[in-house]
VEXRO-179529 format. One record per residue (C-alpha): residue number from 1; residue in three letters; x, y, z. Coordinates in Angstrom, 2 decimals. Example, Ala and Ser with C-alpha at 12.3 -4.5 7.8 and 13.67 -1.06 7.14 Angstrom:
@k = 1 | r = ALA | east = 12.30 | north = -4.50 | up = 7.80;
@k = 2 | r = SER | east = 13.67 | north = -1.06 | up = 7.14;
This chain:
@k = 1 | r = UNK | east = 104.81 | north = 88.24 | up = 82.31;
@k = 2 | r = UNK | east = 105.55 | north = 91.53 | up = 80.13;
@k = 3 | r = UNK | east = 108.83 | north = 91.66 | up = 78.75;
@k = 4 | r = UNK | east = 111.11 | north = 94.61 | up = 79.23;
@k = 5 | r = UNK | east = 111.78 | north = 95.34 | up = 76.07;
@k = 6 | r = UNK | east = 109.58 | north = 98.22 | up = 75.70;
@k = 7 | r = UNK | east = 111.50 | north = 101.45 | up = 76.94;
@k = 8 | r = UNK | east = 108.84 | north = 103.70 | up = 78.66;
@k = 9 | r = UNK | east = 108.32 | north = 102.81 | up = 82.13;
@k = 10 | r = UNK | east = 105.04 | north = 104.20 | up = 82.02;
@k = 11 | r = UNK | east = 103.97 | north = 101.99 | up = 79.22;
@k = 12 | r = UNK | east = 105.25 | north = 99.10 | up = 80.58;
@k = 13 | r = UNK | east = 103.29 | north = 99.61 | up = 83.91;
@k = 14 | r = UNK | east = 100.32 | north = 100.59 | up = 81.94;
@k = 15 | r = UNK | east = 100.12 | north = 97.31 | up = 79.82;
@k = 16 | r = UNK | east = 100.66 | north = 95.22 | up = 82.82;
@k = 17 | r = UNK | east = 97.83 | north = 96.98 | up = 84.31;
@k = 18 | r = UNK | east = 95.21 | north = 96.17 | up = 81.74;
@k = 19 | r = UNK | east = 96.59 | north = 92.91 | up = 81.68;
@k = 20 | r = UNK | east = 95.68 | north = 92.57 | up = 84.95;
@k = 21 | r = UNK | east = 92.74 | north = 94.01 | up = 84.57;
@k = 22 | r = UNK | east = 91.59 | north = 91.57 | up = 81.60;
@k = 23 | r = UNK | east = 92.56 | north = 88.57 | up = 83.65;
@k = 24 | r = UNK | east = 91.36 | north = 89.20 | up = 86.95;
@k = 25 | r = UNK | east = 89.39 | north = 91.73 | up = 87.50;
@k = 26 | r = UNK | east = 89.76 | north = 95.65 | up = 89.30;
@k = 27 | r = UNK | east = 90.21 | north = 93.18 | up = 92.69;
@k = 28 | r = UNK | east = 93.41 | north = 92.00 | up = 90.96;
@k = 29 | r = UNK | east = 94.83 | north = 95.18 | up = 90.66;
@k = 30 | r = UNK | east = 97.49 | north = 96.13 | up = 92.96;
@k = 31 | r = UNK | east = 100.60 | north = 97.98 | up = 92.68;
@k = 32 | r = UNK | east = 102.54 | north = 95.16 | up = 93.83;
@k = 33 | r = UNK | east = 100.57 | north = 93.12 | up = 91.13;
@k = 34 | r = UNK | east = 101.44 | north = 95.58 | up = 88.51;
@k = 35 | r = UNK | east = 105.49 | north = 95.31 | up = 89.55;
@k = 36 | r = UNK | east = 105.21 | north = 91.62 | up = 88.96;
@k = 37 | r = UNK | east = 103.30 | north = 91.49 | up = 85.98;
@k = 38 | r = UNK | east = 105.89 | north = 93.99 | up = 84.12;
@k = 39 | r = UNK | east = 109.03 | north = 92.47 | up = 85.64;
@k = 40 | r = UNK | east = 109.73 | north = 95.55 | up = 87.37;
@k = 41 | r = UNK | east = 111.00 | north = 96.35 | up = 91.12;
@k = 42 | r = UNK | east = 109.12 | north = 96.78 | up = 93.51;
@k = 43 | r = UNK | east = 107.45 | north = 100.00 | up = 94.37;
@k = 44 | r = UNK | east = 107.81 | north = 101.11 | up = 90.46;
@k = 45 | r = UNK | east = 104.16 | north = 101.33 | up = 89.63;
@k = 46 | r = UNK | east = 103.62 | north = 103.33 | up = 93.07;
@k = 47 | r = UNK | east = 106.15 | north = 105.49 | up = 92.12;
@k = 48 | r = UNK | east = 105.13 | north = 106.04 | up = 88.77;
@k = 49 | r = UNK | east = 100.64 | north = 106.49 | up = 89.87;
@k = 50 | r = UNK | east = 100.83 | north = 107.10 | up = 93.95;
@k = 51 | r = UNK | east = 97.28 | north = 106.21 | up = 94.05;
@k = 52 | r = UNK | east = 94.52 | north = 103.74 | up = 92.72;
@k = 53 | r = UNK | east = 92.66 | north = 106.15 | up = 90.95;
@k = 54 | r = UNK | east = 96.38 | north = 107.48 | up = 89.40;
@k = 55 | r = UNK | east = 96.61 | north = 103.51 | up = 88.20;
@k = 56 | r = UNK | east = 93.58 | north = 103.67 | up = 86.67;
@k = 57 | r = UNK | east = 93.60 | north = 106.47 | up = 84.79;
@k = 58 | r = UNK | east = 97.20 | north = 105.40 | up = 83.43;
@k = 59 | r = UNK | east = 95.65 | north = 102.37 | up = 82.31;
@k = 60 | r = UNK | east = 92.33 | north = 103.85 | up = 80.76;
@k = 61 | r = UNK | east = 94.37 | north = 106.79 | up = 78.81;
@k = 62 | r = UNK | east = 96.65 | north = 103.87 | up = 77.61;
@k = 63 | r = UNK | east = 93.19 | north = 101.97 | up = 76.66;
@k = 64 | r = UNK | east = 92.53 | north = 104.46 | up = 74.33;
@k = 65 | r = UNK | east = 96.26 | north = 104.97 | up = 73.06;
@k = 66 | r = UNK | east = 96.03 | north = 101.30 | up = 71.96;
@k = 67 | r = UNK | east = 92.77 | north = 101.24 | up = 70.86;
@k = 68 | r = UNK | east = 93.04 | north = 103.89 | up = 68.28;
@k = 69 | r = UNK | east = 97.09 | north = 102.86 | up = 67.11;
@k = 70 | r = UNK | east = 97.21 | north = 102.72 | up = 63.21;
@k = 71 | r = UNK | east = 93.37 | north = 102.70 | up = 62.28;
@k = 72 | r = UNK | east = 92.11 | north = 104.74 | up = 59.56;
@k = 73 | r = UNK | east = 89.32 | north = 106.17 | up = 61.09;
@k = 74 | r = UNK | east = 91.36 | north = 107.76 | up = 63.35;
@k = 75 | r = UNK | east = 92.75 | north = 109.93 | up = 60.06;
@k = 76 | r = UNK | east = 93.49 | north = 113.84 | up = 60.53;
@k = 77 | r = UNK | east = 92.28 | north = 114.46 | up = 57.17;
@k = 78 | r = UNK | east = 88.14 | north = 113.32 | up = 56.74;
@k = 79 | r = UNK | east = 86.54 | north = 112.47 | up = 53.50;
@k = 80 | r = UNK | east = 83.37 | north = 113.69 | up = 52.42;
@k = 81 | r = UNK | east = 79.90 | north = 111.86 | up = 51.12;
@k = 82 | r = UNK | east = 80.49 | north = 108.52 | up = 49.81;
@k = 83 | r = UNK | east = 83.97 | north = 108.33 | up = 50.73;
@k = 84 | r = UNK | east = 83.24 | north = 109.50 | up = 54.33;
@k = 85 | r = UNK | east = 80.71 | north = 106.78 | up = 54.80;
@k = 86 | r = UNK | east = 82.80 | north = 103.82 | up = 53.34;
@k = 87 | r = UNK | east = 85.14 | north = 104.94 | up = 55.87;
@k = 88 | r = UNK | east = 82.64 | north = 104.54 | up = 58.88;
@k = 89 | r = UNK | east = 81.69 | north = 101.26 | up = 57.13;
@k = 90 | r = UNK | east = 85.00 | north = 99.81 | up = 56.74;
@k = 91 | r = UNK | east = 86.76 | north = 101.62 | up = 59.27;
@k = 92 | r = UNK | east = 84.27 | north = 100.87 | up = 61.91;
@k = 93 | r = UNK | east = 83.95 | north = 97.28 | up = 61.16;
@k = 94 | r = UNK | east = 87.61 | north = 96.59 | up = 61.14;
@k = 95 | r = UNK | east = 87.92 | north = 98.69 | up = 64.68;
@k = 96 | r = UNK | east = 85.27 | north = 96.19 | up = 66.11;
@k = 97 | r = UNK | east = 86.76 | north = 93.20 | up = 64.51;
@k = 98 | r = UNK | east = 89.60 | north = 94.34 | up = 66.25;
@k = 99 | r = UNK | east = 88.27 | north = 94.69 | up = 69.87;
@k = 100 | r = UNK | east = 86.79 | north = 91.43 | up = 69.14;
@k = 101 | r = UNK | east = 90.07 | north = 89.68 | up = 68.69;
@k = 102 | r = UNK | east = 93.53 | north = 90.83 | up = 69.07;
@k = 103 | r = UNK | east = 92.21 | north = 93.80 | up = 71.25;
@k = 104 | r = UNK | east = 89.82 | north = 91.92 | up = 73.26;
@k = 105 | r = UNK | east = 92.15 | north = 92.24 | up = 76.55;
@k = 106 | r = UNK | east = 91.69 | north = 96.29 | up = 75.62;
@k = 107 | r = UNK | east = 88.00 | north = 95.58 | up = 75.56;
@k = 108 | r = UNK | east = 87.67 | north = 93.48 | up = 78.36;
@k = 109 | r = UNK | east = 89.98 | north = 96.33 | up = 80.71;
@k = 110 | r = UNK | east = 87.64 | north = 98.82 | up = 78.95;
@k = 111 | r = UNK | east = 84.35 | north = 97.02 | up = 80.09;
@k = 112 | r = UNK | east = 85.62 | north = 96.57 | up = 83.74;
@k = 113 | r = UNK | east = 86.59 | north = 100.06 | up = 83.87;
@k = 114 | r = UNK | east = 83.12 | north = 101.66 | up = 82.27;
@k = 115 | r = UNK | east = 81.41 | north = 99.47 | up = 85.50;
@k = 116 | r = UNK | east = 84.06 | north = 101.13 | up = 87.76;
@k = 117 | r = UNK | east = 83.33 | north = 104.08 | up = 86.60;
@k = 118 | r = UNK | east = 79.60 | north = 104.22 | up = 87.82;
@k = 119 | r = UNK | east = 81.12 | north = 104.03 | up = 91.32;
@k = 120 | r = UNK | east = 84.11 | north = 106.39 | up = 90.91;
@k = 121 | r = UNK | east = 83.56 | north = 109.75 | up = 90.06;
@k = 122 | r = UNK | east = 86.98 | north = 110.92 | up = 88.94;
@k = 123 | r = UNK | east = 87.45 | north = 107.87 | up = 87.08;
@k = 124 | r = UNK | east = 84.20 | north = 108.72 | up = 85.32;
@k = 125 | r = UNK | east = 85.67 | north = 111.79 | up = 83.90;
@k = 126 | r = UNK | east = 88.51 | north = 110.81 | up = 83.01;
@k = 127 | r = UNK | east = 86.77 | north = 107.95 | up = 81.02;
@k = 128 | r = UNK | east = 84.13 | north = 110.33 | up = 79.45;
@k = 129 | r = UNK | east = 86.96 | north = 112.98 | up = 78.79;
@k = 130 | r = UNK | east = 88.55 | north = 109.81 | up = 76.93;
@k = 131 | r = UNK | east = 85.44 | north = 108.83 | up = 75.79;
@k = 132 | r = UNK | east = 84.62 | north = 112.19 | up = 73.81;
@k = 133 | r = UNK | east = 87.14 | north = 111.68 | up = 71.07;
@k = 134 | r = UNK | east = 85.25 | north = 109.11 | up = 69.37;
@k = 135 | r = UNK | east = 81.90 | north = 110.38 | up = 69.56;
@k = 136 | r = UNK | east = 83.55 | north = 114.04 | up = 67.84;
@k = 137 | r = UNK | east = 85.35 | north = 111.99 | up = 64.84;
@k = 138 | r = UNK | east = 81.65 | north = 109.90 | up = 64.63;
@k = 139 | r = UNK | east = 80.15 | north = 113.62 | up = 64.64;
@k = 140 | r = UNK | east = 82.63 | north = 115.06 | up = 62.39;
@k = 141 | r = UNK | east = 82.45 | north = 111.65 | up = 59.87;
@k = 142 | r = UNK | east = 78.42 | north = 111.38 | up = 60.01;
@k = 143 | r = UNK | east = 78.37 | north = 115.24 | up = 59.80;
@k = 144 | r = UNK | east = 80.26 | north = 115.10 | up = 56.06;
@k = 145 | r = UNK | east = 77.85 | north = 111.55 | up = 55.16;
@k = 146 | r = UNK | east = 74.82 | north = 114.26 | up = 55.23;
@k = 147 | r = UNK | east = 73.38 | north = 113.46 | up = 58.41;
@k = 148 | r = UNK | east = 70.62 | north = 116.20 | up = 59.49;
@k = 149 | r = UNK | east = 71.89 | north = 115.25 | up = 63.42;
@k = 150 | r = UNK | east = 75.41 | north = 114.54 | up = 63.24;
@k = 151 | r = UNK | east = 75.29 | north = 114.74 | up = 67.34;
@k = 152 | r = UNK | east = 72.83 | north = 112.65 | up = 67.67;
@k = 153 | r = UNK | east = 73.30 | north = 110.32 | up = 64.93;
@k = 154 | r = UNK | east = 76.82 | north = 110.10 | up = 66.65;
@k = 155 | r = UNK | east = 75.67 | north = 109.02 | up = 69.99;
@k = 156 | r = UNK | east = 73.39 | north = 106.27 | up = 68.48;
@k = 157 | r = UNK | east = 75.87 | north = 104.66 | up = 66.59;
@k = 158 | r = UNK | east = 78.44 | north = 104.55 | up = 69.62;
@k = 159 | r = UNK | east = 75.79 | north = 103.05 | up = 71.57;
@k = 160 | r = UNK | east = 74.89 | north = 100.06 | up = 68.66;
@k = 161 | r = UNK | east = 78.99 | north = 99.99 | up = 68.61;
@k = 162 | r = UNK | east = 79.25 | north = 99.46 | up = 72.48;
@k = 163 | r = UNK | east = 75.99 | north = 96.47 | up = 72.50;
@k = 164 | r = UNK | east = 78.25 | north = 95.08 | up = 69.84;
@k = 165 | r = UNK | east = 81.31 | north = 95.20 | up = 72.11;
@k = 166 | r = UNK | east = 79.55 | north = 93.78 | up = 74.92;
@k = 167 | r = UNK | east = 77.54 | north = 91.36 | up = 73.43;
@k = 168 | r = UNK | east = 80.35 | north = 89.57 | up = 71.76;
@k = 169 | r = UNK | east = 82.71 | north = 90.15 | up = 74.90;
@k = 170 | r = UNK | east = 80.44 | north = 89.42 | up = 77.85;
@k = 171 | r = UNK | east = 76.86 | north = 89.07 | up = 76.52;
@k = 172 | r = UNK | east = 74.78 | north = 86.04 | up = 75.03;
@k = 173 | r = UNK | east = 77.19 | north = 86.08 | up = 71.94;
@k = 174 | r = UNK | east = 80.17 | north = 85.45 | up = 73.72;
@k = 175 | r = UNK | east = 80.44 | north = 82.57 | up = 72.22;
@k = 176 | r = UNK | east = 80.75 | north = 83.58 | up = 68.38;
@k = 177 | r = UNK | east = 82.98 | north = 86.48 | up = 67.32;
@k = 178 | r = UNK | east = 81.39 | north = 88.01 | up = 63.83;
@k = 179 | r = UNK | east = 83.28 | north = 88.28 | up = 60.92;
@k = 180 | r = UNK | east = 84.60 | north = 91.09 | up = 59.33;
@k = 181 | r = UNK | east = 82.12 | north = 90.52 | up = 56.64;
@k = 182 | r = UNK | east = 79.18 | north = 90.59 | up = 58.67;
@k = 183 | r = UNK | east = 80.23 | north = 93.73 | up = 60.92;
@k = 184 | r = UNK | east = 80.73 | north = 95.63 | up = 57.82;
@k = 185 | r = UNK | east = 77.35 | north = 94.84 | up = 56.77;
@k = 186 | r = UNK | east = 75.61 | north = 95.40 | up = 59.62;
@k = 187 | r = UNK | east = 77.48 | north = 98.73 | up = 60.19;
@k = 188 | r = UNK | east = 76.15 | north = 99.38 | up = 56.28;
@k = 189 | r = UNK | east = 72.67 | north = 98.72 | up = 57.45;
@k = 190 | r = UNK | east = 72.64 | north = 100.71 | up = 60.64;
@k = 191 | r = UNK | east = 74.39 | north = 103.44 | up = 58.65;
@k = 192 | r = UNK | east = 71.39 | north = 103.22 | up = 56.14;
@k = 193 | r = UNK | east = 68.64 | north = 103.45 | up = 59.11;
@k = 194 | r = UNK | east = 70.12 | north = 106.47 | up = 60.62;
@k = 195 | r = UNK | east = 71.02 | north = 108.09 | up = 57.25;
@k = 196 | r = UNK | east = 68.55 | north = 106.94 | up = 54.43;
@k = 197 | r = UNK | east = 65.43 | north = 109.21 | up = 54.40;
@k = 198 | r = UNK | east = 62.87 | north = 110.05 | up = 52.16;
């Protein structure tokens, strides 16, 4: 159970919800569930989101909150060249390595609400809405590495950085988290492929 240390109510009901989420599933969810989970009373999570979809959007916004907490890439001021790409190199590996371990309850909410979210459109929007503030800092960091298609180059990486996710998470490498090492060389190379022209 969650303790109730943390003083927002709305973060409280939030982590219990991915939680839940993580362990068992969207069929776990329930607003009774969520009460439990965060040691509150009942009929505080259904005060707090009236609705399933309100729950789930609470929990995906928090998702994101979590995800992005403390990391560098995340950084209001952007480098340029070099700098720029050691940052998607380093940066990026460490936010996977991350997702991988101590965040994998983040990634494994994440996962079950992306699936979700092929049945639900408002929950779709609200996750792309979500969604779109990682592929703009990828456009904004491959845009000062020199790509020619900062966009583009943008939505390819994302979607090597989501096989990775999955792969490791729920795919045939379950099994086997990579090391930091290797995910910031294999972010190197697939920076080189979509960057390194003649």
């Amino acid at each position: 159970m969650i303790g109730s240390m943390t003083p927002h109510r709305p973060t409280l009901i939030a982590d219990a919800a991915i939680a839940l989420i993580a362990e068992r599933g969207l069929r776990g969810l329930t607003h009774r569930a969520v009460d439990e989970e965060a040691g509150l009373p009942a009929g505080s999570t259904s005060n707090l989101a009236r609705t399933r979809a309100a729950l789930l959007d609470l929990a995906l916004a928090r998702i994101v909150e979590r995800e992005t907490e403390g990391s560098p890439v995340m950084a209001d001021a952007l480098p340029d060249g070099a700098e720029a790409r050691e940052l998607l190199v380093h940066g990026g590996a460490d936010l996977l390595h991350r997702a991988l371990t101590v965040g994998r309850t983040l990634t494994l909410a994440r996962l079950e609400l992306a699936l979700e979210a092929t049945r639900r459109p408002e929950l779709r929007a609200g996750y792309d809405r979500l969604g779109a503030r990682f592929t703009d800092l990828a456009t904004a960091l491959l845009a000062r590495c020199g790509s020619a298609d900062a966009p583009g180059d943008a939505r390819r990486l994302i979607r090597w950085c989501d096989g990775v996710l999955f792969n490791s998470t729920a795919g045939s490498g379950h099994d086997r988290v990579p090391t930091p090492e290797e995910l910031r060389g294999e972010t190197a190379r697939y920076l080189a492929a979509l960057l390194d022209h003649d």
